[in-house]
VEXDREN-2710 file (C-alpha; in Angstrom, 1 decimal):
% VEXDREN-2710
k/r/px/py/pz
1/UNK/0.0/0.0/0.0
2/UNK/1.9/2.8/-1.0
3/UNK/1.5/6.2/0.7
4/UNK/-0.7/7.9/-1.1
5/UNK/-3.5/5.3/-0.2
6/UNK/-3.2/5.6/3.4
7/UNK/-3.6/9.1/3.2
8/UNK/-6.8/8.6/1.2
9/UNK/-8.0/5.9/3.7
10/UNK/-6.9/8.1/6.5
11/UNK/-9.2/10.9/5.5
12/UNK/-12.1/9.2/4.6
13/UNK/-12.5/7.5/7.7
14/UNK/-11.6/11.0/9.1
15/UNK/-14.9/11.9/6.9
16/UNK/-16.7/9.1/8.2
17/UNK/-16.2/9.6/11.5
18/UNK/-17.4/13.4/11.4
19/UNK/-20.5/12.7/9.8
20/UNK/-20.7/10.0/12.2
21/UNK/-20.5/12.3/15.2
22/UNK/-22.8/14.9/13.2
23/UNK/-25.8/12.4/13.1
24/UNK/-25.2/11.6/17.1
25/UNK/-25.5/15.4/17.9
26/UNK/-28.8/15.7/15.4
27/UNK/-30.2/12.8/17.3
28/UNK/-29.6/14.4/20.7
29/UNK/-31.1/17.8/19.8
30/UNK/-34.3/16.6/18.3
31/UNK/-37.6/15.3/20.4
32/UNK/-37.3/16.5/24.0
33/UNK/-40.5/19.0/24.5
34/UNK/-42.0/17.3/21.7
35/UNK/-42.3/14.1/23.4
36/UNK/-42.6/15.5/26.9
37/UNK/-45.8/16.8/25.3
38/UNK/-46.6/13.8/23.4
39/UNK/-46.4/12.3/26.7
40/UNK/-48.5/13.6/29.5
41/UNK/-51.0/13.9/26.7
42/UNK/-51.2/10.4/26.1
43/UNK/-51.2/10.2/29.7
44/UNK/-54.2/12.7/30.3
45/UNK/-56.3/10.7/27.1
46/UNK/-55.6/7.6/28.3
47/UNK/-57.0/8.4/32.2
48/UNK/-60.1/10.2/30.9
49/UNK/-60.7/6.5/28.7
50/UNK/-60.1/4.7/32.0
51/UNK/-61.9/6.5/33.9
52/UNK/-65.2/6.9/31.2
53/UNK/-65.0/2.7/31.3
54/UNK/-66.2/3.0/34.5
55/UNK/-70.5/4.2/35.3
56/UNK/-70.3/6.0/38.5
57/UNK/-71.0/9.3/39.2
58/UNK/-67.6/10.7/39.4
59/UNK/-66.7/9.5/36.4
60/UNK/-69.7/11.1/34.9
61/UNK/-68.8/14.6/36.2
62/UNK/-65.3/14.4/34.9
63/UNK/-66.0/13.5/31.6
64/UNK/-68.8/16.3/30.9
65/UNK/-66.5/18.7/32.8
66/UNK/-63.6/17.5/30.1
67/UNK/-66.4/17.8/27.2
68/UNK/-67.1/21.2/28.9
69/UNK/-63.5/22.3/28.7
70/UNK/-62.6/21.0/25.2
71/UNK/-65.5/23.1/23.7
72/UNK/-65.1/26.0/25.3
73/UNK/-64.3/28.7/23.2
74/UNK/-62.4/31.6/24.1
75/UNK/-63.7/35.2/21.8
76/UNK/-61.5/36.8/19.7
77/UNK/-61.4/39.9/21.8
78/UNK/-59.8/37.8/24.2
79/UNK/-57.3/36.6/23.0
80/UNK/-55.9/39.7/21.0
81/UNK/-55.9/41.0/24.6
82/UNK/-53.8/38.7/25.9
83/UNK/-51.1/38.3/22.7
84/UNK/-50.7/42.3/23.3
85/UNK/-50.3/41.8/26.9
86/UNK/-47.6/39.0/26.4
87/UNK/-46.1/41.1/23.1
88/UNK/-45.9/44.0/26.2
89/UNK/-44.3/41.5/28.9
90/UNK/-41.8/40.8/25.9
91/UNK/-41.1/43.7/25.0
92/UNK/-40.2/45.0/28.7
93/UNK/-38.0/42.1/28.9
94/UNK/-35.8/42.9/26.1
95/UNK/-36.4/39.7/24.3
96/UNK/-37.9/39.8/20.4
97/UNK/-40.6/37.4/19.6
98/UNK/-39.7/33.7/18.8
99/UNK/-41.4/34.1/15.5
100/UNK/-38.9/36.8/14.4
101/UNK/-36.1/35.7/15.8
102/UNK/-33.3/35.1/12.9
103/UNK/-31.3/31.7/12.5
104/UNK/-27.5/32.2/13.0
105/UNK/-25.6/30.8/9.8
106/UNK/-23.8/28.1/11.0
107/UNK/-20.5/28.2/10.9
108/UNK/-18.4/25.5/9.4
109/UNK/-15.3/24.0/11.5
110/UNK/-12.4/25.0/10.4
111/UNK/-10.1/22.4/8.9
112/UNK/-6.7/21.7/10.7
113/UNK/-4.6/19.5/7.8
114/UNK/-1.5/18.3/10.0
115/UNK/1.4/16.6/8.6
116/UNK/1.5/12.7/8.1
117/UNK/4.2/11.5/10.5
118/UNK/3.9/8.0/10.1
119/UNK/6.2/7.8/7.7
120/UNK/7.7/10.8/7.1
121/UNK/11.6/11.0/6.3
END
């Protein structure tokens, strides 16, 4: 194998191992509110089924009082008073809204080329 090989070799498992690492961090990132959320409300729907199983009169007031709840509608007045109230609290705070917040460019890692030393003269 002469030298120029193990130099290619060397660098594509260099490659490899980069993209390798690049995938793990991805993985990390994604999925924690999401699946917190995901989560208690697979919780919640699956203790209002239990608990609708079940003819009682408890269970009867919970589950109109959760049928209550989900139609519920809150006016539109409402809740344009309380986006400009939380726009305000924003605001005050220093911070811009999440929606128009801009991405950073990611920056690229630099590339540090070293010598081969394995068999260097």
């Amino acid at each position: 194998m002469t030298e120029q090989e193990r130099r290619r070799r060397r660098r594509e498992m260099e490659r490899r191992m980069r993209a390798r690492q690049a995938m793990g961090r991805k993985e990390k990132q994604r999925g924690g509110l999401f699946t917190f959320r995901l989560y208690v409300t697979a919780v919640l729907a699956g203790g209002c089924l239990l608990i609708s199983l079940f003819q009682t009169e408890t269970s009867e007031m919970v589950c109109g009082k959760v049928k209550q709840v989900i139609a519920y509608q809150i006016p539109a007045e409402e809740w344009a008073a309380w986006r400009s109230r939380g726009a305000a609290i924003l605001r005050e705070a220093g911070d811009s809204l999440p929606v128009f917040k801009e991405k950073e460019p990611q920056q690229e890692e630099k590339k540090v080329y070293q010598p081969d030393t394995e068999a260097s003269p």
